[in-house]
N, CA, C and O atoms as a Tinker XYZ file with bonds, in Angstrom:
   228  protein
     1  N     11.461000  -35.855000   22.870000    73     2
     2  CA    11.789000  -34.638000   22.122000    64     1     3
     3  C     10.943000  -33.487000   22.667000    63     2     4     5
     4  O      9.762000  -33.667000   22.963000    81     3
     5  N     11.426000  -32.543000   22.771000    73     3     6
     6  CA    10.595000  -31.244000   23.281000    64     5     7
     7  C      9.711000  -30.528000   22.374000    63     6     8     9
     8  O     10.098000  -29.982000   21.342000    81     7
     9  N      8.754000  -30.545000   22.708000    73     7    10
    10  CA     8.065000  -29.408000   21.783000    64     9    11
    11  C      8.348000  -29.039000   20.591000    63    10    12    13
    12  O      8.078000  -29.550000   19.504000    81    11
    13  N      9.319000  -27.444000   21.080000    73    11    14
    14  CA    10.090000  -26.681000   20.160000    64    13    15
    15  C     10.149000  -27.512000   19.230000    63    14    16    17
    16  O      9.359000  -27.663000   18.298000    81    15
    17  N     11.672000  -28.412000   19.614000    73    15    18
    18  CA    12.368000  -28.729000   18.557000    64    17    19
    19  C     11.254000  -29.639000   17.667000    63    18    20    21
    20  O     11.331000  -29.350000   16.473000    81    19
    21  N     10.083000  -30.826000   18.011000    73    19    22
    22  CA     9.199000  -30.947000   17.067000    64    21    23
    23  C      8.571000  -30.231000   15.833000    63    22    24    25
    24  O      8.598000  -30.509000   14.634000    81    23
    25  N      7.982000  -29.186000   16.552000    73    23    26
    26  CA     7.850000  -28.425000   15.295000    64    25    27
    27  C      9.155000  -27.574000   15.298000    63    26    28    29
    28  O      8.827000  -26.811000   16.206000    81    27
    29  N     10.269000  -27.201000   14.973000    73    27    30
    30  CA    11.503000  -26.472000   14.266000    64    29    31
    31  C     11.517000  -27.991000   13.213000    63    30    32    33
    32  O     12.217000  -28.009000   12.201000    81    31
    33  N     10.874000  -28.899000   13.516000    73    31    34
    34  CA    11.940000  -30.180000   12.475000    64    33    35
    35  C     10.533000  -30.333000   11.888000    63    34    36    37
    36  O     10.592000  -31.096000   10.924000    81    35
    37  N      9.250000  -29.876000   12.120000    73    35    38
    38  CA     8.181000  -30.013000   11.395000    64    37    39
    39  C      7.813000  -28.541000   10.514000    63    38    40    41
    40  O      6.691000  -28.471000   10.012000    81    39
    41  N      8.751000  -27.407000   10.344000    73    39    42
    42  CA     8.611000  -26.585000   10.047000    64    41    43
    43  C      9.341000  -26.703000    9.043000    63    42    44    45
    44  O      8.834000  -26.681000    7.922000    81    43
    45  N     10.989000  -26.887000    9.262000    73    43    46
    46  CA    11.714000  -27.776000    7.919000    64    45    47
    47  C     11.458000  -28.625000    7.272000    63    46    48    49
    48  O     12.145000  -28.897000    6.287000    81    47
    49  N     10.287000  -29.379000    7.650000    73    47    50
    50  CA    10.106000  -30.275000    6.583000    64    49    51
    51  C      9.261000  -30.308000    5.449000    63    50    52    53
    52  O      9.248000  -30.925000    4.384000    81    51
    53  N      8.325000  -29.169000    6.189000    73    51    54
    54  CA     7.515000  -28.550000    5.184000    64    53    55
    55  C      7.809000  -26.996000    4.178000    63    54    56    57
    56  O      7.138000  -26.419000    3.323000    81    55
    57  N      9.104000  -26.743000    4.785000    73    55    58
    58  CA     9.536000  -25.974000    3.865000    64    57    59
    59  C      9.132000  -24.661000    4.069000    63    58    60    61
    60  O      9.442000  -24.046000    3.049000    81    59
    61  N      8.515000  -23.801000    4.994000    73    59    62
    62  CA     7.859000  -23.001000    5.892000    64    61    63
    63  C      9.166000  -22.119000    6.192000    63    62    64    65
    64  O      9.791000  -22.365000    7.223000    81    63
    65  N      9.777000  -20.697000    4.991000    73    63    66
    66  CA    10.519000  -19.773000    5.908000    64    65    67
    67  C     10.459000  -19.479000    6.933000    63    66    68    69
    68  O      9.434000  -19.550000    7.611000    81    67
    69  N     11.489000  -19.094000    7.293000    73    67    70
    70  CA    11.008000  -18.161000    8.968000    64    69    71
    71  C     10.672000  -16.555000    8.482000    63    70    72    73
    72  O     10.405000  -15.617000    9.234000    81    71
    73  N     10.733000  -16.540000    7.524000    73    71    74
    74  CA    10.124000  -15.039000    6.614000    64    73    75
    75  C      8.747000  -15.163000    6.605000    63    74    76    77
    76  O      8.053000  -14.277000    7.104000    81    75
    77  N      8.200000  -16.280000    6.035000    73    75    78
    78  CA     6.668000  -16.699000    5.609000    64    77    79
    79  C      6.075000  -16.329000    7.026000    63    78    80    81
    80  O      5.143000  -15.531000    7.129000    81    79
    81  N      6.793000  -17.087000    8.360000    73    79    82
    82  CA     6.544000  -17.866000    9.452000    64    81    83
    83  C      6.194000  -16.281000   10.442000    63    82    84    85
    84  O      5.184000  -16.136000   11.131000    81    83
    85  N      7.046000  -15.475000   10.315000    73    83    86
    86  CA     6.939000  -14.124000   11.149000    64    85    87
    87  C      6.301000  -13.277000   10.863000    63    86    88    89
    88  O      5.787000  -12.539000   11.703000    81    87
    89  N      6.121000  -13.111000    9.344000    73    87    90
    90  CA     5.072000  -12.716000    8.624000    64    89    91
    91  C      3.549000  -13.040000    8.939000    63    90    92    93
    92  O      2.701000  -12.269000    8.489000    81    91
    93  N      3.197000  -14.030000    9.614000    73    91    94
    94  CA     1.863000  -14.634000    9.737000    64    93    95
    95  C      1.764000  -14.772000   10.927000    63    94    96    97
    96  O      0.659000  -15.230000   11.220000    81    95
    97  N      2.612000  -14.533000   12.045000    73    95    98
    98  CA     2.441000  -14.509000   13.349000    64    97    99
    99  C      2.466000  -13.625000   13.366000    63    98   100   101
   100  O      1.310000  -13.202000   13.384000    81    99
   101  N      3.368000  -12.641000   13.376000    73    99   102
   102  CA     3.257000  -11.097000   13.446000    64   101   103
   103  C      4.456000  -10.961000   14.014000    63   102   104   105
   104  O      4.168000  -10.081000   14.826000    81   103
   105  N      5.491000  -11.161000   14.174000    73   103   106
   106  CA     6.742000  -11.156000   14.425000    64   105   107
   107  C      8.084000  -10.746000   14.049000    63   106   108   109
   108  O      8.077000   -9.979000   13.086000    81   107
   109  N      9.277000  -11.032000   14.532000    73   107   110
   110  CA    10.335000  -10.899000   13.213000    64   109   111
   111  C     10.734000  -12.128000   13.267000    63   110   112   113
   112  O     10.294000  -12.995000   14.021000    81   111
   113  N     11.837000  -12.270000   12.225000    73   111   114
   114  CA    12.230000  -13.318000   12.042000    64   113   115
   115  C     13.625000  -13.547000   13.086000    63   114   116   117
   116  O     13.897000  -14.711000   13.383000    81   115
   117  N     14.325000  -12.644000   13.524000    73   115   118
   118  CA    14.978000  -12.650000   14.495000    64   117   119
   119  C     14.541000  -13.610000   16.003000    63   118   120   121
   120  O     15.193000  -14.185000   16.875000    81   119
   121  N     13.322000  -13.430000   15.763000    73   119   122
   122  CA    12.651000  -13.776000   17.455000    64   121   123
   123  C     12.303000  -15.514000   16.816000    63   122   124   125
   124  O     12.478000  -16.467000   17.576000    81   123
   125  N     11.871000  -15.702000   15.550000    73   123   126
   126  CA    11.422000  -16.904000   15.290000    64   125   127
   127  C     12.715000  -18.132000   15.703000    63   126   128   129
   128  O     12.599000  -19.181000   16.337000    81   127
   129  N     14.022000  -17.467000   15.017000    73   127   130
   130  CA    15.420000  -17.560000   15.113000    64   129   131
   131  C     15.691000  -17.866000   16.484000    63   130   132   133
   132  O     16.036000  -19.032000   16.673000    81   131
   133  N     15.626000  -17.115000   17.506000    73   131   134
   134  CA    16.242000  -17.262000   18.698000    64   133   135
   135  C     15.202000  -18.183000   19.680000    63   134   136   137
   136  O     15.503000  -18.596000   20.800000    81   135
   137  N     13.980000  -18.390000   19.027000    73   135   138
   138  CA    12.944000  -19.043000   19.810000    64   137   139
   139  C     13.344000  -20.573000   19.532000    63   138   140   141
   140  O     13.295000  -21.337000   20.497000    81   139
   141  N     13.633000  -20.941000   18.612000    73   139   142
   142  CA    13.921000  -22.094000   17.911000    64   141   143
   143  C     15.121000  -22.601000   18.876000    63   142   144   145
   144  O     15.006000  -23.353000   19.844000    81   143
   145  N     16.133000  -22.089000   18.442000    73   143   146
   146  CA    17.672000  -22.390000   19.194000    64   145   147
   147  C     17.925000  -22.311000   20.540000    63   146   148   149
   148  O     18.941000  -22.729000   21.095000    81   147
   149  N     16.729000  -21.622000   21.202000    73   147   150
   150  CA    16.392000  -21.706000   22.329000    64   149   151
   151  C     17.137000  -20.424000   23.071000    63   150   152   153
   152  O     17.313000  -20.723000   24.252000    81   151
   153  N     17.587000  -19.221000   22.800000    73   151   154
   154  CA    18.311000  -18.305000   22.992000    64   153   155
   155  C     16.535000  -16.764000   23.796000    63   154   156   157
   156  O     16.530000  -15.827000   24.594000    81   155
   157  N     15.826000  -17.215000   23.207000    73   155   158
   158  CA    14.915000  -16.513000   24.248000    64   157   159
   159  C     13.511000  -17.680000   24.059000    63   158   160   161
   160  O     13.384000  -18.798000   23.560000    81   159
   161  N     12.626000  -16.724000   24.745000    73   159   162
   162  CA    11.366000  -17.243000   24.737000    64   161   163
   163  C     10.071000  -16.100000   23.715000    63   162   164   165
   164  O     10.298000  -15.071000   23.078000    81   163
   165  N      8.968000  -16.727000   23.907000    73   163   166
   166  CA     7.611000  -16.007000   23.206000    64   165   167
   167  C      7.111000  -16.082000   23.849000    63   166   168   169
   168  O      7.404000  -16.717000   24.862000    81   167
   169  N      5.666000  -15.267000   23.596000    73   167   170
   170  CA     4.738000  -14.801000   24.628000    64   169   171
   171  C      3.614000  -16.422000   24.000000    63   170   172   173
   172  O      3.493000  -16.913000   22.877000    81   171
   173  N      2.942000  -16.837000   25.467000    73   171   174
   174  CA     1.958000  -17.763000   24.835000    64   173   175
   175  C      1.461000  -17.888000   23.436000    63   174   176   177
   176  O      1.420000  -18.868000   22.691000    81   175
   177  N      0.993000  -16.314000   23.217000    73   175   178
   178  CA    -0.189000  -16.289000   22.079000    64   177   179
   179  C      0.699000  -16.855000   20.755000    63   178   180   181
   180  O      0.335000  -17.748000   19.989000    81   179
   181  N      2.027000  -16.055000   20.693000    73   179   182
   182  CA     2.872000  -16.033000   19.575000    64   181   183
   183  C      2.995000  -17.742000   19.476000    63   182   184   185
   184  O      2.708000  -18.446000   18.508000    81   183
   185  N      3.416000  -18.078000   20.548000    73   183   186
   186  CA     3.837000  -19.885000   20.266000    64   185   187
   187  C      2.339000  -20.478000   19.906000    63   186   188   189
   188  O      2.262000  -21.371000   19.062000    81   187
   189  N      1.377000  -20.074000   20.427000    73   187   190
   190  CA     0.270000  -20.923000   19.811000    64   189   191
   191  C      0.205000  -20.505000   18.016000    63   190   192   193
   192  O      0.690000  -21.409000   17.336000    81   191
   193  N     -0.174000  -19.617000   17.417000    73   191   194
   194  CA    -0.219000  -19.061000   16.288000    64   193   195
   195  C      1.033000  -19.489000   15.421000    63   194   196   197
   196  O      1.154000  -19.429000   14.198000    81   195
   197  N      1.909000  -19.925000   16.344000    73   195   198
   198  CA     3.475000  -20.349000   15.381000    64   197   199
   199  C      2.892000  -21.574000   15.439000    63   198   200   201
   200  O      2.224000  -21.704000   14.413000    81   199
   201  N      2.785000  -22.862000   16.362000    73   199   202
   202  CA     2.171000  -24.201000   16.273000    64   201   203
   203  C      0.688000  -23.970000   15.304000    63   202   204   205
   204  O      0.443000  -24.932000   14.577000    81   203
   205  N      0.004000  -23.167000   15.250000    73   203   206
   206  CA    -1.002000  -23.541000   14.448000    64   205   207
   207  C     -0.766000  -23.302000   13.135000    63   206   208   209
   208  O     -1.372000  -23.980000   12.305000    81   207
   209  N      0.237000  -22.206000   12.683000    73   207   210
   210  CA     0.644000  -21.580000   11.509000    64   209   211
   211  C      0.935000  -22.948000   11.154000    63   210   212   213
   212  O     -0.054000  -23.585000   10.791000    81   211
   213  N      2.050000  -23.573000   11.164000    73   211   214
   214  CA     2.969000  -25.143000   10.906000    64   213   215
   215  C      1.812000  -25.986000   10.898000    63   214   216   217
   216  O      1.762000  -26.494000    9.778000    81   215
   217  N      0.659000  -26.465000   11.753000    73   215   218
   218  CA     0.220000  -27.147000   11.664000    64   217   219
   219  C     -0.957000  -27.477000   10.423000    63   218   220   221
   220  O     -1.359000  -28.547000    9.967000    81   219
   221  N     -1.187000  -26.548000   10.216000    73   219   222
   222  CA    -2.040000  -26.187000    9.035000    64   221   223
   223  C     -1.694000  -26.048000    7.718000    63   222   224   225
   224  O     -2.498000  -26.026000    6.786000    81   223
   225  N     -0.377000  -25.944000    7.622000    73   223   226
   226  CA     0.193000  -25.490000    6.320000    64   225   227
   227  C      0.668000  -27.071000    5.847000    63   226   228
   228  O      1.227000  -27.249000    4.765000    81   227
């Protein structure tokens, strides 16, 4: 399994909007959206801070 999709299925499981989620990275939720489904990419920092956001919560 790739990455991503690990945490996208560890983000649903904890119940973690992508409102909450962009909000605390600093993002929109548009980009959280298209990062997920794989339609663009993020800058390093953002994907670390999104994996640590999920991981912690």
């Amino acid at each position: 399994m790739i990455k991503k999709d690990e945490y996208f299925l560890k983000r649903r499981q904890k119940k973690i909007s992508m409102k909450e989620l962009a909000k605390n990275i600093g993002c929109s939720q548009s980009l959280i959206s298209r990062y997920e489904t794989g339609d663009c990419g993020m800058s390093d920092s953002k994907i670390k801070r999104y994996r640590e956001y999920i991981d912690k919560k």
